[in-house]
C-alpha positions, 0 to 999 in steps of 0.5 A: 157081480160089481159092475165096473164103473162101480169098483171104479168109482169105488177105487176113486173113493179108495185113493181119496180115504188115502189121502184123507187119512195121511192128513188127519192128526186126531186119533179118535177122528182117524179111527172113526173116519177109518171105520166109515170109510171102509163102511161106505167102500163096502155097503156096509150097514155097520162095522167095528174098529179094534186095536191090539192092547198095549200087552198085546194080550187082547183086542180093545173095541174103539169105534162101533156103528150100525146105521140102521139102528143108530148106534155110535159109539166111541171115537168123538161121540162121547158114547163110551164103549163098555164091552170087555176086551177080546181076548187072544187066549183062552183059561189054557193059555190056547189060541181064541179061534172061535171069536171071529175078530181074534181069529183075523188078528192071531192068524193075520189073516181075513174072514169073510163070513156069508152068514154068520147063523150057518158058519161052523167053526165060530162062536156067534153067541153074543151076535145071536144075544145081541140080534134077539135084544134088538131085533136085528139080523147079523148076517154077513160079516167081512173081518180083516186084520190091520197090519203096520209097515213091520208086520206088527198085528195093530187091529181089527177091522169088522164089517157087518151086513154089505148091502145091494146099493138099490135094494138095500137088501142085506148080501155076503161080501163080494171079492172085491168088497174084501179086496178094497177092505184089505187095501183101506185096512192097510192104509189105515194101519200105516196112517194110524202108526204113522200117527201115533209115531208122530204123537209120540215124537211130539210127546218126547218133543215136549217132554224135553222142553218140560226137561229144559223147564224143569231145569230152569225150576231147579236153578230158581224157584222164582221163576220156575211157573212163570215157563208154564204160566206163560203159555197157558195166558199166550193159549188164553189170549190167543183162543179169544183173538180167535173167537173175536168176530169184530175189530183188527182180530175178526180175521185172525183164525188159528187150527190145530197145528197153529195152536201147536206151534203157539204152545211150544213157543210158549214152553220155549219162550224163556229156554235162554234162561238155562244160561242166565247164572242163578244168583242174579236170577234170584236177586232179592236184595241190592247186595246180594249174589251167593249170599246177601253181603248186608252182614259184611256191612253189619259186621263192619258197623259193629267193627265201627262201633267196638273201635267207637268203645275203645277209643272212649275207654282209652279217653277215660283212663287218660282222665283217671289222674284227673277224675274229671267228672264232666269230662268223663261224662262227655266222654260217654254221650260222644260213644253214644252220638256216635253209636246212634249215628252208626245205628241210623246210618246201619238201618238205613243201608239195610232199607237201601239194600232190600230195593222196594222203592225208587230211591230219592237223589238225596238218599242216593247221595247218603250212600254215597257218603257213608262209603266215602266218608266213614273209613274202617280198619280192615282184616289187614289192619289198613284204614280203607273205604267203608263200602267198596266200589261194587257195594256202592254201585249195587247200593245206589240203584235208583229202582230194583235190585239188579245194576245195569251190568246185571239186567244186561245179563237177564235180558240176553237169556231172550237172545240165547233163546233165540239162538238156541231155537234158530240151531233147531231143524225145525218142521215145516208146521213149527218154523214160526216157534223162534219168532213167536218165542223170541219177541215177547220182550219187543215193544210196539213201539220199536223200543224193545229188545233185542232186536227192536221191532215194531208192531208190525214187524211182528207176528200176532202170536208174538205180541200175544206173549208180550202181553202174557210175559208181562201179565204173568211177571206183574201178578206172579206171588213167587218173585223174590223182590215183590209181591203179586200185584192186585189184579186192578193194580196190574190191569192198570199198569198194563192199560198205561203200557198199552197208551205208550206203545208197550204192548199192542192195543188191539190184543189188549182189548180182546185181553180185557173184554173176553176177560182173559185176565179174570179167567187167568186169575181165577186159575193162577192168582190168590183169591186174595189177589182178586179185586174189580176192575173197572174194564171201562176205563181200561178200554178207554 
């Protein structure tokens, strides 16, 4: 018989398994703490946990223990379970009523058994093969299904061998043994559905983001593994400020829900982008938007140069009466000059367009002349300006391809970011997701955008994409205008941002010294991309 103050304490015990249960989100670690407790509410010595396979033809072993021979397996062990599955039928197609664990699942109903070696009705063969191998003795067996809020059969809870807590001697399962079993098991199959619900919202969840990501990879192949390489730097960096055990970072600790909240602002960060219009995304050149207008430029050059030609055949055959040679001869070297002159000025606007490099107060200035100055006869046969107003803007942009107007529109994808994440209703554990997202383009300093904060107007996190948003864009192989920067060089412009109050120091430092960067690299970059670098100097 059970006392009372023990099923008191035994209830107590039940209530705070409740408890632990709803709280836990690793499945393995639900399974196995499912299993345990309800070997401890019951003196069990050992005990099996099953699930009902996806086809719902079979029950699959999860968690197996027996203490007194030191078995563990499945669940966080890293033991494997290698036993096949039981199945709820038989070759015929019937019900598999002689193995126990079937039977409580098909008929929803527990089996509680006070020694296996003299119950009819069962096949106990692979206990009894299992019991001559190591010696043990399985007796008593306590099996109850587990059932969700739907009625839906998702388990199987197998106790093995309850014992005496003073004598340790091995006794059938009391009724209240079976009572409390029966409690746990349906607590257990609400916290395990709950949670495998939630995990597939989440996975949903992502899906979706991965749906907006991918759509953002469709309209620009430019930038499109910069939404995934983002958040795996973020994750990088922010696992070593995690393990750092001195310095500003020593406190910072995160656990699994942080690390979440931090992965999905990291697969958010650049959403806004779905906004931003494709042909200024991939701007690869000054003048280009659906297609690079240097060849209207080109066809206006050979314009210039076919008017060049006929205008010194026209002066030719005004000399013909005076068969001028030397004129005539003049004639030709002024077509040519002139065609040089085209040629140089040509090259030079097609160099301008492609941007590479910040461009000099005196080329700006050539520009300038050669749309004002030289003059062409358009489709309509009116002498107009060789370049136009928004070809001349675009041609003198002093670094890069894309004019003030231009970068206005990149930057407010971060601002449609940050609106499209603040509509969201977000959960209690991901509230910080429109923060985290949504300051990577703020600088320490204050002199970011777009709402200008500074260092400690953000978030840890925050400054963590900061970091890895400007990493990833310096050695990225797959923009339009440049190509992937050496890992020295990136390292170096990045220890000049973090000197002027770019990006934050501190992080940098643990940027460089877990070697997140090299870490990054060797995942992400060409081997070709790799070279030392001096971290001392870069620390200094």
């Amino acid at each position: 018989m059970d006392s009372s103050s023990d099923l008191f304490r035994r209830l107590e015990q039940l209530n705070a398994i409740g408890a632990a249960l709803s709280k836990e989100r690793d499945i393995n670690r639900l399974l196995e703490t499912i299993l345990i407790a309800a070997k401890t509410i019951t003196h069990a010595d050992g005990g099996t946990l099953y699930r009902m396979t996806e086809d719902r033809q079979a029950l699959r072993f999860e968690i197996l223990r027996t203490d007194s021979l030191h078995i563990a397996m499945g669940g966080t062990t890293g033991n494997a379970i290698n036993f096949p599955n039981l199945p709820l039928t038989n070759d015929k197609g019937e019900h598999n009523d002689s193995m126990v664990a079937a039977y409580a699942a098909i008929h929803d109903k527990t089996v509680n058994i006070a020694d296996a070696y003299t119950e009819a009705g069962f096949d106990f063969s692979g206990t009894r093969s299992f019991d001559e191998r190591t010696g043990y003795r399985s007796q008593s067996f306590l099996t109850v299904p587990m059932k969700n809020h739907e009625g839906e059969i998702i388990g199987v809870l197998q106790l093995i061998n309850a014992q005496n807590p003073q004598t340790h001697q091995v006794t059938p399962f009391s009724s209240a043994d079976q009572s409390l079993a029966e409690s746990l098991a349906s607590q257990a199959a609400i916290a395990l559905t709950n949670r495998l619900l939630i995990t597939q919202l989440e996975e949903l969840f992502e899906s979706l983001i991965n749906l907006i990501n991918l759509a953002i990879d469709e309209k620009s192949p430019y930038t499109g593994g910069h939404c995934q390489r983002v958040p795996a730097l973020t994750m990088m960096l922010a696992e070593a400020a995690d393990e750092a055990n001195e310095g500003p970072l020593a406190a910072f600790r995160m656990d699994d829900r942080d690390r979440y909240e931090l992965k999905i602002a990291g697969l958010l960060h650049d959403c806004g982008k779905v906004t931003t219009p494709v042909h200024i995304v991939d701007k690869a050149t000054k003048l280009q938007t659906l297609f690079d207008r240097i060849h209207l430029i080109d066809t206006r050059f050979e314009v210039l140069k076919r008017d060049a030609e006929i205008h010194a055949l026209r002066r030719q055959l005004e000399l013909r009466k005076e068969a001028d040679g030397a004129a005539d001869a003049a004639i030709w070297q002024d077509y040519h000059d002139e065609v040089r002159v085209l040629d140089e000025d040509r090259e030079f606007l097609r160099k301008t367009n492609v941007g590479g490099e910040a461009m000099k107060d005196a080329d700006l200035q050539r520009v300038r002349d050669i749309g004002s100055h030289r003059k062409w006869r358009n489709v309509d046969a009116v002498e107009t300006e060789f370049l136009t107003a928004d070809e001349l803007d675009n041609l003198t942009i002093r670094a890069g391809t894309l004019t003030l107007k231009e970068r206005d529109v990149i930057n407010y994808h971060i601002v449609a970011t940050i609106k499209m994440l603040e509509q969201l209703p977000w959960p209690k554990h991901l509230t910080n997701v429109p923060e985290y997202a949504g300051g990577h383009h703020e600088r320490m300093d204050g002199k970011g955008y777009p709402k200008g904060l500074t260092r400690e107007q953000m978030s840890w996190q925050a400054r963590m994409m900061g970091v890895a948003d400007i990493f990833e864009a310096l050695t990225a192989r797959d923009r339009p205008y440049k190509p992937g920067m050496k890992l020295s060089q990136a390292m170096g412009i990045m220890a000049n941002f973090k000197r002027n109050g770019h990006i934050d120091p501190d992080l940098f430092d643990v940027f460089v010294k877990g070697k997140v960067y090299l870490k990054y690299a060797q995942q992400f970059l060409d081997p070709q991309q790799i070279d030392a670098v001096d971290e001392a100097v870069l620390t200094a």
